[in-house]
N, C-alpha and C positions, 0 to 999 in steps of 0.2 A: 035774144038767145036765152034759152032756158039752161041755167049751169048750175050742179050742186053748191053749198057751199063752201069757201076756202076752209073750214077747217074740215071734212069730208075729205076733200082732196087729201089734205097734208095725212089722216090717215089710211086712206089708201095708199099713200107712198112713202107712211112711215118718218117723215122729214117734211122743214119747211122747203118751199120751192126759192131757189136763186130769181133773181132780176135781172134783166137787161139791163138794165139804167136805174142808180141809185135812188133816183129822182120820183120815178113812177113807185106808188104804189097800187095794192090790189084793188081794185080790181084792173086798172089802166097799165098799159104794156106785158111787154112778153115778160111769164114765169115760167120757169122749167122746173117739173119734178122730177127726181131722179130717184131711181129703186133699183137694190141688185138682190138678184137671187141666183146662189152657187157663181157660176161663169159668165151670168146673164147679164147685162143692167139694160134700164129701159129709160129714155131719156123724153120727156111730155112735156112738150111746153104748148104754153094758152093767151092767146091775148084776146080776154074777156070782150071790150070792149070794139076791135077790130073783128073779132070772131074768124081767127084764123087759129089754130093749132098745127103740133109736127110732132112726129113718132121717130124716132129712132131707136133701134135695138142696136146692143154689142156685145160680142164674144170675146172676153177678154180687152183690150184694146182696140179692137175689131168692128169697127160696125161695117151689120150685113144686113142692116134694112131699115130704110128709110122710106117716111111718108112726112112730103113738106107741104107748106101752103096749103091746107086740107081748109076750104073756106066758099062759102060762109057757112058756118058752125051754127047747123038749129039749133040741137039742142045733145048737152052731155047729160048721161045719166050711172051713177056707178052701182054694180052689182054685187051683190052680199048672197051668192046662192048658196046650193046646198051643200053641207060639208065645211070645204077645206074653201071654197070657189072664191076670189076677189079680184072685179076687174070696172071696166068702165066701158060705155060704148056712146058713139058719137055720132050724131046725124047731119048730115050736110044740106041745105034748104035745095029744093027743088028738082032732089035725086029720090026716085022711086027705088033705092037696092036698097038692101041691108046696113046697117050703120058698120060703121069701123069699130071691130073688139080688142081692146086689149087685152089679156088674164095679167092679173099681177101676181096671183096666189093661187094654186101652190108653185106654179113654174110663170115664167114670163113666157108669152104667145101672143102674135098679130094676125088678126085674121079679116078681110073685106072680101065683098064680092066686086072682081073684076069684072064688068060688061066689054065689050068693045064698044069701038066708036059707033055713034051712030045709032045706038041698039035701047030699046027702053024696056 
């Protein structure tokens, strides 16, 4: 799995990322990085080594969208575009669609392409 490095991440999300378990460090088990913007936060967690990631967004206390077990993780790559733009997007091995986007900057946003079953 190809993944930025840990300190790339921690600025893309402004903060170091929490652990599951005090025990594991990075790159071994799940990290979560968390970013809020306005009303937003976006909650990213990574287990480098297992190559499974999860998205969740929330509105206030609120979460209204989740993406769990997104696995296995080719490869993350994060975006620095033009302007104001900062985000990351994720590929999943032996899926032909579009990676999974996040924005972080200037607003938080999730965006993938849904296929149906069956369909390539």
């Amino acid at each position: 799995m190809e993944i930025p490095e840990l300190a790339d991440l921690i600025w893309l999300f402004e903060d170091e990322p929490t652990r599951q378990f005090d025990d594991l460090v990075w790159p071994v088990g799940l990290h979560s990085f968390h970013l809020t913007r306005g009303a937003q936060t976006v909650r990213f967690s990574l287990d480098p080594v297992a190559g499974e990631a999860y998205v969740s967004i929330y509105t206030g206390e609120q979460e209204h969208t989740h993406l769990g077990r997104l696995r296995p993780v080719d490869r993350l790559s994060i975006d620095r575009g033009p302007a104001d733009y900062e985000g990351l997007r994720l590929w999943l091995q032996d899926l032909t669609n579009e990676p999974v986007t996040l924005q972080t900057k200037p607003q938080i946003r999730l965006s993938w392409d849904v296929k149906s079953p069956g369909t390539w």
